[in-house]
C-alpha positions in Angstrom: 196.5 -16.8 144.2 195.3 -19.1 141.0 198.0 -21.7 141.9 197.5 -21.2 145.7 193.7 -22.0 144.8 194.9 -25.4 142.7 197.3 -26.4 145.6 194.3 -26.2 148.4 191.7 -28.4 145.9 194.6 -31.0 145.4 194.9 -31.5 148.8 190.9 -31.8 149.6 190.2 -34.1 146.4 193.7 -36.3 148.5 192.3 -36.5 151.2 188.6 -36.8 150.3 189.3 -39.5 147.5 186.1 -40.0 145.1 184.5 -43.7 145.5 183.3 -44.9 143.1 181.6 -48.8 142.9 183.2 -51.0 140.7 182.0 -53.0 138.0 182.8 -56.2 139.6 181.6 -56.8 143.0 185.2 -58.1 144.2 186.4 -54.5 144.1 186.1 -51.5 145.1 187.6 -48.4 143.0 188.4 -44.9 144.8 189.9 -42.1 142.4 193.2 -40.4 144.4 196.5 -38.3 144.5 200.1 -39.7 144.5 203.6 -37.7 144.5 206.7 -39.3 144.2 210.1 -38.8 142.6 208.8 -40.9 139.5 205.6 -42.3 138.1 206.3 -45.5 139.1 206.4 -43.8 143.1 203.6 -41.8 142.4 202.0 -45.0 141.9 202.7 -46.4 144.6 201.8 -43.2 146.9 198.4 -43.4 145.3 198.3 -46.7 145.7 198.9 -46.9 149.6 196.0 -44.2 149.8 193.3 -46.0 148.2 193.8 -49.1 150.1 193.7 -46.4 153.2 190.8 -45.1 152.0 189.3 -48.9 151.2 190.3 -50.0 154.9 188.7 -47.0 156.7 185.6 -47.2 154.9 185.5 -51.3 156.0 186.2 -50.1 159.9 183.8 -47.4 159.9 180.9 -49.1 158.3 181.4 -52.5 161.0 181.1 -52.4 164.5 183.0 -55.5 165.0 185.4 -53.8 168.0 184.0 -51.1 170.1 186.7 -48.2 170.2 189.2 -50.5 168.7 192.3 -48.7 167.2 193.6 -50.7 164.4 197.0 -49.3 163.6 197.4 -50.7 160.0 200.8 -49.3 158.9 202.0 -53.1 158.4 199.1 -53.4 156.3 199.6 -50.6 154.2 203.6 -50.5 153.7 201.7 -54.1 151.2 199.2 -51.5 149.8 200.3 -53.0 146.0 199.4 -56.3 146.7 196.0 -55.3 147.6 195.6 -53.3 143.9 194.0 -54.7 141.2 193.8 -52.6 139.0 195.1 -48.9 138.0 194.2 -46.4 135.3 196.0 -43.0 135.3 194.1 -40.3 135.2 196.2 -36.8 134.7 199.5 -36.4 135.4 202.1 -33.2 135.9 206.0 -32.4 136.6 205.9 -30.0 139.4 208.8 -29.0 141.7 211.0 -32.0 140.7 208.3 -34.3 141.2 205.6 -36.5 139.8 202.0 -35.8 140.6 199.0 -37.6 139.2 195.7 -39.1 139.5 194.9 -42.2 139.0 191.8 -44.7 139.7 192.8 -47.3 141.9 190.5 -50.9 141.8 191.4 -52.5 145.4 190.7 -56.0 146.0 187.8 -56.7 148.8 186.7 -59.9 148.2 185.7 -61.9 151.0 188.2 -64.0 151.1 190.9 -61.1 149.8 194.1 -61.1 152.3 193.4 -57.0 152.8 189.4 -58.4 154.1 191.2 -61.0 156.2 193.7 -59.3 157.7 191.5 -56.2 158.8 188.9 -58.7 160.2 191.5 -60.9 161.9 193.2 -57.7 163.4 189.6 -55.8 164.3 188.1 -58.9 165.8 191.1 -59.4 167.9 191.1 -56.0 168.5 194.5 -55.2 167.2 196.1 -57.3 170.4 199.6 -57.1 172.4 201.4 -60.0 171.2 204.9 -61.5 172.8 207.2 -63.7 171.6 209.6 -66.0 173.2 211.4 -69.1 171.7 213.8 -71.0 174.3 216.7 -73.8 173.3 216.9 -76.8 174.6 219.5 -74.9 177.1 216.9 -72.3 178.4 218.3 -69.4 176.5 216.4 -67.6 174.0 216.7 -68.7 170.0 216.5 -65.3 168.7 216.3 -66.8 164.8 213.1 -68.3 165.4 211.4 -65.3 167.6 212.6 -63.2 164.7 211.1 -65.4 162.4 207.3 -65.2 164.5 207.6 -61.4 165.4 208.5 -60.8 161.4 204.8 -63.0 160.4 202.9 -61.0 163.0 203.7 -57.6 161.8 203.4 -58.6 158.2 199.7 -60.1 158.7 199.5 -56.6 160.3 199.4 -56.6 164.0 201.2 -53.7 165.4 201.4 -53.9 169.1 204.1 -56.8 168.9 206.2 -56.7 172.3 210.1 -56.0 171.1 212.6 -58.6 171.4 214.2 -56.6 174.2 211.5 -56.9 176.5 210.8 -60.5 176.4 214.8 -61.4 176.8 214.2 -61.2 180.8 211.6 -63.6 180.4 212.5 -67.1 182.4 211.0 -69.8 179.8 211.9 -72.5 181.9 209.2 -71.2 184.7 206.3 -71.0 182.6 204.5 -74.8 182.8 201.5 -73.2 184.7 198.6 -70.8 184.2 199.3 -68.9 186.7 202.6 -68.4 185.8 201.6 -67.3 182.0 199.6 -65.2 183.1 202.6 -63.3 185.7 204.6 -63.4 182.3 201.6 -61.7 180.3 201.2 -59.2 183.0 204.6 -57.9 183.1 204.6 -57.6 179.2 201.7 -56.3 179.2 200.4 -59.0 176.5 197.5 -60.4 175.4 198.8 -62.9 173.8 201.9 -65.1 174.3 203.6 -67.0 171.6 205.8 -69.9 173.6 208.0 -71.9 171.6 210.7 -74.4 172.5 213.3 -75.6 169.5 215.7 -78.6 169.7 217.9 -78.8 166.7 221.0 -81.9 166.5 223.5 -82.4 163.8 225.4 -85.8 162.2 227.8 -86.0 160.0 226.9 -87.2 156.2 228.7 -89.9 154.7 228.8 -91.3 151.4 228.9 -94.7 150.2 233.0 -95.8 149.3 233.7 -98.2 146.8 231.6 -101.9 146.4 232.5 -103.3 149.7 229.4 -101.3 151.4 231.8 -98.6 153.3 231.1 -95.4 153.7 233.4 -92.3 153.5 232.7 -88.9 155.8 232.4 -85.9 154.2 232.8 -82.3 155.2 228.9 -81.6 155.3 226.5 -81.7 158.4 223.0 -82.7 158.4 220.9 -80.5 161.0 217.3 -81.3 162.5 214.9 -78.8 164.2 211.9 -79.7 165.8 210.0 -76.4 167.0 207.0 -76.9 169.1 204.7 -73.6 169.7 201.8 -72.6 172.2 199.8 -69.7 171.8 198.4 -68.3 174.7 195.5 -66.2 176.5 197.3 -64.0 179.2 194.8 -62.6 181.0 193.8 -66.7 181.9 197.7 -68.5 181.2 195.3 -70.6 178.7 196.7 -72.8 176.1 194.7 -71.8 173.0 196.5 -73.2 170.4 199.2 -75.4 170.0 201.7 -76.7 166.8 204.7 -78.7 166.4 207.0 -78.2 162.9 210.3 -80.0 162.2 212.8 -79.6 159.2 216.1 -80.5 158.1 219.2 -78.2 157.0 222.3 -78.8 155.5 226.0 -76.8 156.8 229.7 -77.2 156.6 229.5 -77.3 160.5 227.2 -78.6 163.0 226.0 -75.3 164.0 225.5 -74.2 160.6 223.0 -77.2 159.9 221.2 -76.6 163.3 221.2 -73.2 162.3 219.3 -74.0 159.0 217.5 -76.6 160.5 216.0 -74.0 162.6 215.6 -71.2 160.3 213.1 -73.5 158.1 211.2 -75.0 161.0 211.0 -71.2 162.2 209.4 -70.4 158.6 206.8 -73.2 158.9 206.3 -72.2 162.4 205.3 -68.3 161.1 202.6 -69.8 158.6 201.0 -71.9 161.2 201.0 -69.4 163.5 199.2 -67.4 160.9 196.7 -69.9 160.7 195.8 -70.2 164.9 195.7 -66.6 164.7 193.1 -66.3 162.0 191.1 -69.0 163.7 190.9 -66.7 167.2 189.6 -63.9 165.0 187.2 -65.7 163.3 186.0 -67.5 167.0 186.2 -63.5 168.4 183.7 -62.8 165.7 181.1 -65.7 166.0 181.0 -64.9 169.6 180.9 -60.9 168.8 177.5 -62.1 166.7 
């Protein structure tokens, strides 16, 4: 009965974490459970429930997004990188597995990437985002979606629309408003992310003796230029719009387009990172 008694407070002091203010004002410090196989997992358990506990206390306490429901998993699978600081608290072996208590200090600056994110995400009211990145042929460069869809989900948003829906879309057909908005509707998005990639290789030659000749070598030089447009489905308006280009180096052509494209991609993800925060923070002056 004693240790059934012991279990049931564990589990309500879990789930109804202590908060406590921190000294500094860029923090916030909640006192919680972790379990896992090892301190270092406990940790991290503990971890992922503070910033939980940090991130539900920020939604409740703002009406930013009537009935908005902000699915955060992304957010929280990166709880570490929003902790400060931790202090261990009590700790225990029990049934092959570590559990303790620890004070966590998570980070909620203004301008902290947990704050951002949640704002970003709330003001936008967690949107449906799709994807779709066409070659200079029409067909889809799966690479650089990959890259885009990847960003998205790590900043957080969780209704991105799977690679496997947007392969049916016709990128070609897509140069009016009306049209964007027929594409949104069948995805069901509020947001499209359009992109179009050309990538071209050469061969690299080195300079051959003193007479100014060159030799060709094995190597291919690759360039990717990767222009993206974000868009408002429900009006097929262009709301923001970016162009990033990089080089790559292979032993064949394709290889060098291939990592031509992979780094313009990467670029690509940041600045879509950017146009995205910028909606948010337009959502919210216009939610004030």
């Amino acid at each position: 009965m004693e240790r059934f008694k012991r279990l049931i407070e564990r589990g309500l002091l879990t789930v109804s974490a202590l908060f406590l203010l921190s000294a500094s004002a860029a923090a916030q410090s909640v006192v919680v459970d972790g379990v896992g196989a090892d301190e270092r997992a406990a940790l991290i358990d503990a971890s992922r429930t503070a910033v939980e506990q940090v991130a539900g206390t920020f939604i409740d306490s703002r009406t930013l997004v009537e009935n908005a429901a902000v699915k955060l998993d992304q957010i929280y699978t990166k709880a570490q990188g929003f902790v400060t600081g931790t202090e261990i608290l009590a700790k225990e072996q029990q049934g092959g597995f570590v559990h303790l208590r620890a004070r966590i200090d998570v980070d909620t600056s203004p301008d902290a990437q947990l704050m951002n994110n949640l704002s970003m995400i709330m003001m936008l009211n967690d949107p449906r985002i799709a994807v779709a990145v066409r070659e200079a042929g029409g067909s889809h460069d799966r690479a650089a979606e990959s890259a885009l869809d990847s960003k998205l989900l790590e900043l957080g948003f969780s209704h991105v629309v799977a690679s496997e829906r947007t392969a049916g879309l016709d990128l070609s057909g897509l140069g009016s408003a009306s049209s964007r908005t027929a594409a949104g509707q069948s995805l069901g998005a509020d947001y499209l992310v359009l992109g179009s990639v050309e990538s071209q290789a050469t061969d690299i030659s080195l300079p051959d003796g003193e007479d100014g000749s060159y030799r060709k070598t094995q190597l291919k030089s690759g360039r990717a230029r990767l222009t993206v447009n974000v868009i408002r489905a429900a009006t097929g308006e262009v709301v923001g719009t970016f162009t990033t280009a990089a080089k790559g180096v292979g032993t064949s052509e394709a290889m060098a387009r291939s990592k031509a494209v992979e780094k313009a991609s990467a670029k690509a993800a940041e600045r879509l990172e950017e146009k995205f925060r910028h909606l948010g923070s337009e959502a919210g002056t216009h939610e004030w």
